[in-house]
C-alpha positions as YAML, in Angstrom:
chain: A
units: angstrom
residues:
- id: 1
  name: UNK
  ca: [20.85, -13.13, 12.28]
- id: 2
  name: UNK
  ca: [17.96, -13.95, 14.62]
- id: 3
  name: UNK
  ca: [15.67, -16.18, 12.72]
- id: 4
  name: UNK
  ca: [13.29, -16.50, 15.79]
- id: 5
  name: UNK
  ca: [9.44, -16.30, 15.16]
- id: 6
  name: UNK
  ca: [9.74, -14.85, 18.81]
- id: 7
  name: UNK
  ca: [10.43, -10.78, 18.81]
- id: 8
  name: UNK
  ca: [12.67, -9.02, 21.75]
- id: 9
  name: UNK
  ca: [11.14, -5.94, 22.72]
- id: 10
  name: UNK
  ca: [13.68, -4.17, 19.99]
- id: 11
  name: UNK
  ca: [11.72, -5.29, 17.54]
- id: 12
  name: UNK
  ca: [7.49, -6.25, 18.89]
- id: 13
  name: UNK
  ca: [5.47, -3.52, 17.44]
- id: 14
  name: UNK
  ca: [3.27, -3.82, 19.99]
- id: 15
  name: UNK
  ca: [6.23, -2.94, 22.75]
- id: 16
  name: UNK
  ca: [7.13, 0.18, 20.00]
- id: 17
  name: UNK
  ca: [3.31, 0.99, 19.71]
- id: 18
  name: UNK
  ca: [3.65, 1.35, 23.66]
- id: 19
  name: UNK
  ca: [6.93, 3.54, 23.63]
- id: 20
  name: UNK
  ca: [5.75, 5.94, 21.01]
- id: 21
  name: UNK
  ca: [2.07, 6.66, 23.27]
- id: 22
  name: UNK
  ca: [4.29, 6.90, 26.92]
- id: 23
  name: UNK
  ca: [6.29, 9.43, 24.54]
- id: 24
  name: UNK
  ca: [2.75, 11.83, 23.41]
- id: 25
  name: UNK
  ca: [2.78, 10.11, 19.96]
- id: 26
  name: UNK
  ca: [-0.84, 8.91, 17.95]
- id: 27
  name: UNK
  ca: [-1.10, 5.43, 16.87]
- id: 28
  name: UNK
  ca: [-2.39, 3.69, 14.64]
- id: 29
  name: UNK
  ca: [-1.68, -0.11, 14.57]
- id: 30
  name: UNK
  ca: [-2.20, -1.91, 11.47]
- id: 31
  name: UNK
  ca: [-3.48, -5.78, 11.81]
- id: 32
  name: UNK
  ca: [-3.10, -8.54, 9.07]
- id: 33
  name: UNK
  ca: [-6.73, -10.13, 9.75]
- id: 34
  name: UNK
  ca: [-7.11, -12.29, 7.08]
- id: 35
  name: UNK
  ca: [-5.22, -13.50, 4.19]
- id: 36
  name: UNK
  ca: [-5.92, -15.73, 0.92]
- id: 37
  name: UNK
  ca: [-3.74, -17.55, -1.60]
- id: 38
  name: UNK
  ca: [0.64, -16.37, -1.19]
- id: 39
  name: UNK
  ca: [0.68, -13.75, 1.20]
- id: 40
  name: UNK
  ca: [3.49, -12.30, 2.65]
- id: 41
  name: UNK
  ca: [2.69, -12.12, 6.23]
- id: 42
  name: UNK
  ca: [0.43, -14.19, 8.42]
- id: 43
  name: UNK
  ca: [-2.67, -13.12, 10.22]
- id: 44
  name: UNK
  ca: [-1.96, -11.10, 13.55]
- id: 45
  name: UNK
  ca: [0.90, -9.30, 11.86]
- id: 46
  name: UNK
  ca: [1.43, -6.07, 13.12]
- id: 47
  name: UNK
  ca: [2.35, -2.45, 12.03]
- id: 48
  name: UNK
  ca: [2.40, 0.49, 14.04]
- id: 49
  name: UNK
  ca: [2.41, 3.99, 12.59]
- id: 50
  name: UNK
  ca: [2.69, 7.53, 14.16]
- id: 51
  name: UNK
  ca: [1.04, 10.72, 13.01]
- id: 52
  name: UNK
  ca: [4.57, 11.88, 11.02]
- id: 53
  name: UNK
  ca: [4.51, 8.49, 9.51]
- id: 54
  name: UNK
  ca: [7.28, 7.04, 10.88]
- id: 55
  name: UNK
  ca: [6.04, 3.07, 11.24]
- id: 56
  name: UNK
  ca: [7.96, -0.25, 12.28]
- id: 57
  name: UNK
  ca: [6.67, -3.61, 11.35]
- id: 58
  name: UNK
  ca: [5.09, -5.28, 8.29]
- id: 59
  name: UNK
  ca: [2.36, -6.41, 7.22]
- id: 60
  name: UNK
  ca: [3.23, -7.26, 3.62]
- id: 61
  name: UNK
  ca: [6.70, -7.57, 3.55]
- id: 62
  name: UNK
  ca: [7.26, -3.73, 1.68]
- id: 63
  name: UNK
  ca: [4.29, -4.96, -0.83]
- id: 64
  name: UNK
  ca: [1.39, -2.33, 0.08]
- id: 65
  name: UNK
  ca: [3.17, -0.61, 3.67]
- id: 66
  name: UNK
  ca: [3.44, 2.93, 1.99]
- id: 67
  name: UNK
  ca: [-0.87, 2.67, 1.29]
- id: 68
  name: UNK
  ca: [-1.19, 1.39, 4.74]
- id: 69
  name: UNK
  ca: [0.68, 4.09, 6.27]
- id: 70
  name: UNK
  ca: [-1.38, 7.08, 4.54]
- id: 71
  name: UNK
  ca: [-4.50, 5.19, 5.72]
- id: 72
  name: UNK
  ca: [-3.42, 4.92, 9.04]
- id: 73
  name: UNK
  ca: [-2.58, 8.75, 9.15]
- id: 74
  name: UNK
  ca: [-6.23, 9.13, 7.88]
- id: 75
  name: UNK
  ca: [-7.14, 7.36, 10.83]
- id: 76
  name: UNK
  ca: [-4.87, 8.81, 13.25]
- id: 77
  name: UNK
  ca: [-7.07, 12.10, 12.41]
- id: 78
  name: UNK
  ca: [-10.28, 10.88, 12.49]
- id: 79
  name: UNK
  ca: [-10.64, 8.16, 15.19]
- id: 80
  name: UNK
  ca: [-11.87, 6.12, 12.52]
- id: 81
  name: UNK
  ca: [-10.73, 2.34, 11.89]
- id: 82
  name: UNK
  ca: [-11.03, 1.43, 8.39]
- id: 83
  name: UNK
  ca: [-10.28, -2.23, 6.96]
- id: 84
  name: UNK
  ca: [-8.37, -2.23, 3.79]
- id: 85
  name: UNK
  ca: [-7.92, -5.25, 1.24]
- id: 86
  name: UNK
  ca: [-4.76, -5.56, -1.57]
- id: 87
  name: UNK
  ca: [-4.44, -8.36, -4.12]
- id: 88
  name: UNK
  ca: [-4.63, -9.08, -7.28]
- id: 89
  name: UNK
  ca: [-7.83, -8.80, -8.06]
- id: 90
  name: UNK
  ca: [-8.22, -5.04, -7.06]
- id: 91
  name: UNK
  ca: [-7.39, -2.63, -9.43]
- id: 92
  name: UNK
  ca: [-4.98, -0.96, -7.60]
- id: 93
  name: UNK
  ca: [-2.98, -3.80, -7.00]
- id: 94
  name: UNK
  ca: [-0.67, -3.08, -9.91]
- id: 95
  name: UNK
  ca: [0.00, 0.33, -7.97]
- id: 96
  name: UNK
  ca: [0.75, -0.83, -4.04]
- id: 97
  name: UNK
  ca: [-0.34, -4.89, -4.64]
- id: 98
  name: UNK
  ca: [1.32, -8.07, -3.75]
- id: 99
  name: UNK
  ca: [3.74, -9.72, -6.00]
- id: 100
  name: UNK
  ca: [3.40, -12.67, -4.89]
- id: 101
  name: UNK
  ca: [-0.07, -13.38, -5.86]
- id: 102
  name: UNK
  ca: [-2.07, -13.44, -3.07]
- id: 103
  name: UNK
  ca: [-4.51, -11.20, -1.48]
- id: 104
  name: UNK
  ca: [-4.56, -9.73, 2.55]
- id: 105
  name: UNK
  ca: [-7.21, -8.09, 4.58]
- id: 106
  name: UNK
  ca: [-5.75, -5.07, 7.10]
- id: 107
  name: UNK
  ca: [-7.73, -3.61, 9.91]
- id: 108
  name: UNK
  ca: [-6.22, -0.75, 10.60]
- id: 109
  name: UNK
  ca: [-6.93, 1.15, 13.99]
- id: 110
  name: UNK
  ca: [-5.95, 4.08, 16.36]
- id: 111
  name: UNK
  ca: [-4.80, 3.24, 19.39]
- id: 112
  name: UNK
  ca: [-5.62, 5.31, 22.76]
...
């Protein structure tokens, strides 16, 4: 296995973010932007997601990436970036939080 920090262009989801548009797909690319205490992923981790919901990436490691991809549907339709938050802390975080502990911010965007 490839344990590079470096991704080919099988597996950047900015390359697959590309792909999908030159193919007619939306996307919506979802951006670690901050994170606090044992997260998962580091800032500037990327997920893309198309309108079906089909998404490569992480940005959690499997922790929250179903929530993330609903959002980004959400803003898929509407145009409208939204920046969501999981940790602890939240309430929710029992339903779609981190396990680990810690706590991420995700701006998530459509892109086109």
């Amino acid at each position: 296995m490839d344990n590079s920090v470096y991704l080919d262009e099988a597996r950047d989801p900015l390359i697959i973010a590309e792909g999908w548009m030159k193919d007619g797909k939306d996307v919506a690319i979802a951006t670690v932007v901050e994170t606090w205490g044992s997260a998962p992923r580091p800032v500037g981790s990327h997920l893309v997601i198309d309108a079906e919901g089909n998404f490569h990436g992480s940005v959690s490691g499997g922790c929250v990436e179903g929530a993330v991809v609903t959002e980004a549907i959400d803003v898929i339709d509407s145009g409208k970036a939204k920046m969501l938050e999981f940790g602890v802390a939240d309430e929710t975080a029992w339903q779609v939080g981190l396990s680990c502990g810690g706590r991420i911010k995700v701006y998530v965007e459509r892109l086109g």
